[in-house]
N, C-alpha and C positions, 0 to 999 in steps of 0.2 A: 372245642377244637375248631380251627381254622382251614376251610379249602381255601389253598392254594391254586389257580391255574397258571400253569407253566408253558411258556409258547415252544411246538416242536418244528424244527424245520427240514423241511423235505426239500431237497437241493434240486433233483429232479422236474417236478412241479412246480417249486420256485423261476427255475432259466424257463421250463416251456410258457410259464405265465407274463416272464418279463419278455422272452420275445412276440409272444401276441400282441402284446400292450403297445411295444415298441413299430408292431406292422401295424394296426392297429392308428396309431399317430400318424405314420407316415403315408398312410391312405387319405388319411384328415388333410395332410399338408396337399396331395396331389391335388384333390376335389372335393372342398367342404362338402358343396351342395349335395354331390351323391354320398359324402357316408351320413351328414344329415337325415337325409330323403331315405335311406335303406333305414336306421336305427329307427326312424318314426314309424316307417310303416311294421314292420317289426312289433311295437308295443301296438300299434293300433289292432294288432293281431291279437295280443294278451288281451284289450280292453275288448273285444269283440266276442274273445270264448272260443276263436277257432283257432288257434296255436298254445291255448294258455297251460304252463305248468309251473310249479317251481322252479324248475327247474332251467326253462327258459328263460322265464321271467327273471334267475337271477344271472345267468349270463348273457345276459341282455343289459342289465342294469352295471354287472362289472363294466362291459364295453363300453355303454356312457359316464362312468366315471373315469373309464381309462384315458379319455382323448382330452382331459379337464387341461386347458392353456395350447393347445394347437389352433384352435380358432380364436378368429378376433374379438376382441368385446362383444362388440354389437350382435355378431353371429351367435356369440356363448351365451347373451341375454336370451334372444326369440327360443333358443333351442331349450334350451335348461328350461324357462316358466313354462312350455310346452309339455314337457318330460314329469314335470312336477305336477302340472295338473293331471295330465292323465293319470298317473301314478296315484294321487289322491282320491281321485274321482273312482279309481277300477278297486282302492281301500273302502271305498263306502259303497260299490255296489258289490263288491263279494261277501257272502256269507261264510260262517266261520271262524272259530280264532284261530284259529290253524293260517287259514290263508291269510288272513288280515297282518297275523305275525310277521310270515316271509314277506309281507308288500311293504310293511313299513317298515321294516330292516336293511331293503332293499330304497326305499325314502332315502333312510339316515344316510348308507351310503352314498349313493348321488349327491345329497347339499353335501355332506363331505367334505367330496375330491372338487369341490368348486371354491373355494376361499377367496377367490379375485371376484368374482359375483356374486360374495354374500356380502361385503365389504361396500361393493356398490350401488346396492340394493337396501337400505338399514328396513321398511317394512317388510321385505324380503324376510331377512336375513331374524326379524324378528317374530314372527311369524313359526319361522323355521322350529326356533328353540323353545317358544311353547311349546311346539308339537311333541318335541325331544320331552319335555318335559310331563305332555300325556303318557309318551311311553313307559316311561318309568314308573306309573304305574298299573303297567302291563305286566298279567302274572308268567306271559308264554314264557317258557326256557329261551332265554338269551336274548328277550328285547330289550331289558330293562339295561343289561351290558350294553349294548350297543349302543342305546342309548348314550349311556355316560361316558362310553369310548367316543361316541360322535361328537359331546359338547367341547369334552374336551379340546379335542382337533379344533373344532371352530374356533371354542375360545382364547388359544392360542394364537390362533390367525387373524382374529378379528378383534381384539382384546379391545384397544382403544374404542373401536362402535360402543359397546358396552356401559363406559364408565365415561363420556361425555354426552350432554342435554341434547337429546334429538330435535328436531321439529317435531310441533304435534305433540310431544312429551313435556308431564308434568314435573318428571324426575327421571337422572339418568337412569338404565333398566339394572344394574347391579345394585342400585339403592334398594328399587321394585324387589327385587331377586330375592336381598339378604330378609326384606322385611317378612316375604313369602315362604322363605326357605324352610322352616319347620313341616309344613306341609309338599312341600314337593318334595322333599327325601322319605316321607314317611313310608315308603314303601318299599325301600331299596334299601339290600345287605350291606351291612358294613364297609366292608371293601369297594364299595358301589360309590358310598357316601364321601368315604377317603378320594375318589376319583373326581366327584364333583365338586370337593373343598380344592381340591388343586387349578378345578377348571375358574371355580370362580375367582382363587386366588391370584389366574393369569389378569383378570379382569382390573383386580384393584393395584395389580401391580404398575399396569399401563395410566392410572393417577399419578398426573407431576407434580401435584399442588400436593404437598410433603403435610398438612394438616389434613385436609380432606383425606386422603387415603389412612391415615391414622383411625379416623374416623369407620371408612370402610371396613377397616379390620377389625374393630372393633366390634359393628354389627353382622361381620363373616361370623366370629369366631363367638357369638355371643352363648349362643345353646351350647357347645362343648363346655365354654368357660360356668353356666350357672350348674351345670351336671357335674362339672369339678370342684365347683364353691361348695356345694351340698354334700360332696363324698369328703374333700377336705373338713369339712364344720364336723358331720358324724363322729370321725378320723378322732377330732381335738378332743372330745369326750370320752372319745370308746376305741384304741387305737386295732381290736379287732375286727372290726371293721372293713378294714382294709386287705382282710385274708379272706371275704366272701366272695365266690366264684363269680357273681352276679358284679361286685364293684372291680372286681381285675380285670375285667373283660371290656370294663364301661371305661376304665383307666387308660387301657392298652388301647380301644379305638379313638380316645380320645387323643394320645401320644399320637398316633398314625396321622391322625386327622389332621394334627396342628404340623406334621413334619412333610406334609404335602403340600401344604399352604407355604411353606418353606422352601421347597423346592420352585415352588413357583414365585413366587415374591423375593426373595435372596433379602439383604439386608436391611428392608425397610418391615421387618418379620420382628425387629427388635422391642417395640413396642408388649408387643403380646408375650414372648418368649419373658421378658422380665415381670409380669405379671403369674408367671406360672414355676420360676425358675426354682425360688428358693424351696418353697411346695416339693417339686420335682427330686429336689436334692434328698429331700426329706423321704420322701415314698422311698426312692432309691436306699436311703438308710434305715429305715422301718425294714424293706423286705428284705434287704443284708442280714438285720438278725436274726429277721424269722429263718432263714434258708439256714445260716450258722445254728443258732438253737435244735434247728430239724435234724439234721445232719449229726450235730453232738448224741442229739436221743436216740436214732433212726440207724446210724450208718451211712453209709456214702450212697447206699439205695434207696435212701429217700428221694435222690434228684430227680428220680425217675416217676412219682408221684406226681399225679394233676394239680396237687395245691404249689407245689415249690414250681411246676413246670411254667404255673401262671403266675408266680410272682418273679420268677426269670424271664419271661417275656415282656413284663413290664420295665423289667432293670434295662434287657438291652435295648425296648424300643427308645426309651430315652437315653441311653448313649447317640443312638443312631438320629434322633432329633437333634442331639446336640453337636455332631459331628456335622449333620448337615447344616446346621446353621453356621459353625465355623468356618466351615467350606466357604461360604456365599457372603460373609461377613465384611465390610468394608471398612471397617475401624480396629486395627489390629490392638491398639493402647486399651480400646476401651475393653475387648474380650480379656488381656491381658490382666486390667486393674479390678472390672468386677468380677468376669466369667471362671478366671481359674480358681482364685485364691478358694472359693465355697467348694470350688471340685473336689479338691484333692485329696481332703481327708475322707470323706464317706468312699471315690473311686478306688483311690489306688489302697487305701486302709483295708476297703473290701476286699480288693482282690489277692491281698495277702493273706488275710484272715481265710478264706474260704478253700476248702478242697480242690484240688485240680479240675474233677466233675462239674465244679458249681462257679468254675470260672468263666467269665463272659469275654472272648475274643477280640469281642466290639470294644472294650477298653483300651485294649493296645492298637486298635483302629484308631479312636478318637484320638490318645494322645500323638501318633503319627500324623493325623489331622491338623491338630496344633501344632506343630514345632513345623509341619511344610506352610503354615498359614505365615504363625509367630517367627518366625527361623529365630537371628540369634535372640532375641527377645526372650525367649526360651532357656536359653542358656545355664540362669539362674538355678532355673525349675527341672533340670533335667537330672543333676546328681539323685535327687525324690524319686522322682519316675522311674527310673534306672532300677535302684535300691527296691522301688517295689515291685516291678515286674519281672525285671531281666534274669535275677537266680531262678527265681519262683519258676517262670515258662521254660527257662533253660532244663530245668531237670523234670520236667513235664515229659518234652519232644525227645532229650537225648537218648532217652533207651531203645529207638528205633527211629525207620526213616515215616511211621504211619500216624500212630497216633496224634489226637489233636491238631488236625490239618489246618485249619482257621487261625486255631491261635501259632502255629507253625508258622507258618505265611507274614501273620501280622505283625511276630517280632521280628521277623528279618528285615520287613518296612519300615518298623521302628526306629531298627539299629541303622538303616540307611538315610533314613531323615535325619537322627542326630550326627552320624558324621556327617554330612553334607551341612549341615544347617547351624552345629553347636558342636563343632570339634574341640574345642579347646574342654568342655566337658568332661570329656574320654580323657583327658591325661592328666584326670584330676586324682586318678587312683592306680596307681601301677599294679596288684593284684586284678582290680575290675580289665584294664587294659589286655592283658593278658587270655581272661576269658573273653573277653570279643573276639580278640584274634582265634582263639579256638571256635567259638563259635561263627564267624563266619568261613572258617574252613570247611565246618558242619554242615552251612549252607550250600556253599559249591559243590558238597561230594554228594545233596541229592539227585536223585533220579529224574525227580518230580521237576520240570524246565522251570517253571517261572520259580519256583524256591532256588533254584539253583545258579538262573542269571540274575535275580535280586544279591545273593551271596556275592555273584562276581562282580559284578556294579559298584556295589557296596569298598570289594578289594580296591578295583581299581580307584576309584574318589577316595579313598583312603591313605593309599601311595601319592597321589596328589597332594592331599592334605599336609602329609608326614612331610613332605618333600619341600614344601614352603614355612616347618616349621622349625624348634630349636631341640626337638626333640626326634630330629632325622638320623644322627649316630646312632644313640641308643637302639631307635626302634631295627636299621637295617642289620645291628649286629645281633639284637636279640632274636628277630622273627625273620630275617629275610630269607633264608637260606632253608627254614624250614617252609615257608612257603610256595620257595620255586619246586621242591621235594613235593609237596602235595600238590601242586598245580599241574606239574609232570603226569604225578598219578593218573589227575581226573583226563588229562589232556591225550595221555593215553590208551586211554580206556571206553570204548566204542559204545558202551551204555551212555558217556556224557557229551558227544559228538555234535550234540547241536548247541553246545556252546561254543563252540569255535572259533567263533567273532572273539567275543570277549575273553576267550584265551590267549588268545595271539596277542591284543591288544595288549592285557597285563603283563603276558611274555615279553611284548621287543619295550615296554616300558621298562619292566624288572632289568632286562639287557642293559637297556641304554642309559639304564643310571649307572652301569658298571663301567660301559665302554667311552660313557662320556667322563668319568673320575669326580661324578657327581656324587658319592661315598668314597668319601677319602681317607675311612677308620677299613685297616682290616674286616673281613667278613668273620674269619673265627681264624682269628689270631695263635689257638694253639695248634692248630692243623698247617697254618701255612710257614713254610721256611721262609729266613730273612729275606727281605729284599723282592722275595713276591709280590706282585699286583693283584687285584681280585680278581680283573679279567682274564690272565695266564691261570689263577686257581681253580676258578671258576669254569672254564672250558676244560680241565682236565678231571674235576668233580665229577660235571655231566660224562664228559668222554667215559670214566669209569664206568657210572651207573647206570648208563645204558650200553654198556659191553656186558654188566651182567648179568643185565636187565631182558636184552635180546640176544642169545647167544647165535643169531642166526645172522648175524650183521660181524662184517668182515672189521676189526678194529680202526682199520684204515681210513674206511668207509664209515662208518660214526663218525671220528675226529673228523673229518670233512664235511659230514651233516653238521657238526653241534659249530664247527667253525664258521659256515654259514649264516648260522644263526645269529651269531655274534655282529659279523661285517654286514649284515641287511638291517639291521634291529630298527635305524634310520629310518628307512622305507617301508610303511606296513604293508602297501600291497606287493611288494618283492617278499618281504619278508612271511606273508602271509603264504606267499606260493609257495614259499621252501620249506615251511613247516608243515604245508600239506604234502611235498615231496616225501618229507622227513617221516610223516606220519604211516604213508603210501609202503616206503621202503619198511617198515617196521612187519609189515604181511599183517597187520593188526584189521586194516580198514578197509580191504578186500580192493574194489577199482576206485574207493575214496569219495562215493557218491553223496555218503552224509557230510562231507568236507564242505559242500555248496551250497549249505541253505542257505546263507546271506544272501549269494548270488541270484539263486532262485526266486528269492524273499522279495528281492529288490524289482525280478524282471516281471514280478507279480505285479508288486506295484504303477511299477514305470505304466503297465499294458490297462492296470486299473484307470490310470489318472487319464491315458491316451484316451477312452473309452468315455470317461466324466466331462474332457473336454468337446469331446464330437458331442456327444447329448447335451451337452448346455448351448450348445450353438443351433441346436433342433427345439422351439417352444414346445413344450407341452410334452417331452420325452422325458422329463427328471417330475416324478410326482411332486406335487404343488406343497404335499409338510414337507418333504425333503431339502425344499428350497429356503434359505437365511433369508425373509423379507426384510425392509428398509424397515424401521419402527413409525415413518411417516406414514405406510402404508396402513398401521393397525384403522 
């Protein structure tokens, strides 16, 4: 088993911390010299033993990370090597690991929050990242994190230092690094190690010479790769092998490892990825049938056993490798011609074959992945996709609004990437067509918001879609009528209130295909008398159904609501107001307060971005990761 840490955030402590930071700077901007002169004499207080605690000492040490870009170059150089030495210096005369822990925790912070001074410092700067590198194998609780949280940051910032020929240097230090690397991770958990293949991976990504960096990856990713050649070789002999707790664990950090490097490197990751892929497809199809074999002997309570839990952790971390590599991928032809075609039988074959229990969610990830990567490119390959996922998850989620929340979510993305992306798809099957539209009705009447505005999203690009296509009659006489009936529903109904944007939106759209005679076929031809329009039918439907709907509404007063409705449908924000009048009137939505998220939503933001831009016009008020560096800077 795996710990996980989860970050918690406490909103309170968070605003009192951002505004210290922020007074804090703005002290710095009045008068270097004195917040200079106060912070020194301060530690000269710790390095002397008559103020010393942890506890000062670490808010001492926030304060001087917090001012990092308010002072000038020059000033940030004398103060920071000052800060560092003594910092070092009060590490080797304090006794303890105890103390030595919190001083060099409080180190790693400080280089930090400096990234403009380590960049212009390179023995600085390298200096720095040995030291990072002692730490790690530091046994105290949380240096050895800190550590690998600090390289990262640097090496992000400082990427280019890294992987170009210093002065003084025999070889760039990520050459030095990879050659090193077996020994400076040996001490550090898995998760630790995943941190520091990302950090190094920022390193060889900042390589522009496209051989050399080929190269670099090569000797990054070497140790993972001979520990995968060896468990593959086993594997070709003895395919049990592959089910020993010891080789799924070694599989699984290995997946992780190589999809961190991925994240950091984006499409120059390709190289490596095709030296492991087919492998990959394979492991994924070996543990496919162990899991099915288990399951046949077992019951469906075998999924919940440690052997199938780790060979499901293996299946989905390589989805999620290979989603992120799609993501980051700059050759859509080429994922196209080699990446899918090996996918598809072991992915989506699997996820039919298997039990609802032992379906992986990440599947319907990945292929939403691809088709917003590939859009119509996809096209081809989506009737497959479809066919395999879309019954299968359908009758999964339908029997309530809870179960399988994951794969819930992922087929609604699905179904919204292929309309948007590969419409013509969808009206390759009039039965399958059918089920969409029920199922994205499904989507809108959750509780749950984001299932629910993915569903209305989905409607509305669909009405789009329909409306430029040749199969616009059909679709408005068979579904439309039933859809403005369930949109009414959810739109009345103060559980789904914060969809409201996008109800109105699909509302004065649905209208304005009426009112503008952009359906020119009867809506339902056996209801309406000769010589009717939709629009006269149409406002006396409604009119009806919410007379019988609200019997607390004067009939008079409806037909003037629903009439409204009609003549605004043009103007969504008129039309927006009148439907929250409409709504108001109904006694449904009490003073109509959840009518206003947008508005709220928006005055949120407008007040965020007002606030982004005063602090960017303040140096040294927006912390130094938060800031998009120039890539001339690495």
């Amino acid at each position: 088993e795996e710990i996980l840490g989860e970050p918690m955030k406490d909103s309170d402590a968070i605003t009192l911390y951002k505004t210290m930071r922020e007074t804090l700077v703005y002290l710095t901007h009045l008068n270097v010299d004195d917040t200079e002169n106060i912070m020194l004499e301060r530690l000269a207080l710790q390095v002397d033993g008559s103020e010393w605690s942890w506890h000062n000492l670490n808010t001492l040490c926030w304060a001087i990370g917090s001012i990092s870009g308010a002072m000038g170059e020059e000033d940030e150089k004398r103060f920071l090597v000052t800060v560092i030495k003594d910092l070092l210096g009060l590490c080797e005369m304090k006794r303890g690991k105890d103390n030595k822990a919190v001083i060099a925790s409080n180190i790693m912070y400080v280089v930090g929050q400096y990234p403009r001074f380590l960049r212009a410092h390179w023995k600085f700067l390298k200096t720095v990242v040995n030291k990072l590198f002692e730490f790690m194998h530091e046994m105290h609780p949380g240096v050895q994190d800190m550590a690998c949280d600090t390289f990262v940051k640097i090496a992000q910032k400082c990427r280019r230092k890294f992987s170009i020929l210093q002065v003084g240097e025999s070889m760039p230090f990520v050459e030095e690094l990879c050659l090193n690397l077996p020994s400076i991770v040996s001490d550090l958990e898995p998760s630790q190690v995943h941190t520091f293949y990302e950090a190094v991976g920022y390193m060889v990504q900042s390589q522009s010479d496209m051989t050399q960096r080929d190269i670099l990856l090569g000797k990054l990713m070497e140790m993972p790769n001979l520990t995968w050649q060896n468990i593959m070789a086993q594997a070709a002999t003895d395919i049990s092998v592959l089910r020993e707790p010891a080789a799924m664990k070694n599989i699984v950090n290995i997946i992780k490892a190589n999809e961190r490097v991925v994240v950091a490197l984006g499409h120059p990751f390709m190289p490596q990825l095709g030296r492991l892929y087919i492998d990959l497809l394979n492991v994924y199809k070996a543990y496919s049938e162990a899991i099915n074999a288990a399951v046949a002997s077992g019951g469906q309570y075998v999924t919940s056993t440690s052997a199938v839990r780790g060979m499901r952790a293996v299946k989905r971390e390589t989805l999620r490798l290979l989603e992120s590599f799609i993501e980051r991928s700059e050759d859509n032809e080429l994922i196209l011609s080699r990446f899918v075609p090996p996918l598809l039988d072991p992915v989506l074959g699997d996820y039919v074959r298997n039990i609802p229990e032992a379906r992986d969610p990440e599947v319907l990830s990945l292929f939403t992945c691809l088709i917003n990567k590939l859009q119509g490119l996809m096209t081809s390959e989506v009737p497959r996709v479809f066919e395999a996922v879309f019954k299968t998850t359908l009758d999964m989620i339908t029997k309530n609004f809870e179960d399988f929340p994951e794969a819930r979510l992922n087929l609604f993305n699905l179904l919204r990437a292929i309309n948007m992306h590969c419409f013509p798809a969808l009206l390759s099957n009039a039965e399958n067509f059918g089920l969409i539209i029920e199922s994205i009705k499904w989507a809108f009447k959750h509780t749950e918001r984001n299932i629910a505005e993915t569903g209305l999203n989905t409607l509305l690009e669909l009405f789009q879609n329909v409306h430029l296509s040749q199969f616009a009659t059909d679709f408005h006489q068979h579904y439309y009528l039933g859809l403005l009936q369930d949109l009414f529903s959810v739109l009345t109904d103060t559980l789904h209130s914060p969809g409201f944007k996008l109800h109105a939106q699909i509302l004065a759209h649905m209208l304005q295909l009426v009112e503008t005679k952009a359906i020119a076929a009867p809506l339902d031809a056996a209801k309406m008398p000769a010589g009717m329009d939709n629009s006269t039918f149409l406002r006396e439907l409604l009119s009806n159904m919410f007379i019988q709907s609200f019997p607390n509404l004067a009939p008079a007063t409806t037909k003037q609501l629903v009439n409204g409705l009609f003549d605004n449908c043009r103007d969504q924000s008129i039309f927006k107001q009148h439907l929250r009048d409409f709504l108001v009137s109904l006694k449904e939505f009490g003073g109509g307060d959840d009518l206003f998220t947008e508005e709220r939503e928006a005055e949120v933001a407008a007040k965020a971005a007002a606030v982004q831009k005063r602090q960017e016009a303040v140096p040294g008020i927006i912390n130094p990761h938060a800031i998009a560096d120039d890539m001339n800077d690495y």
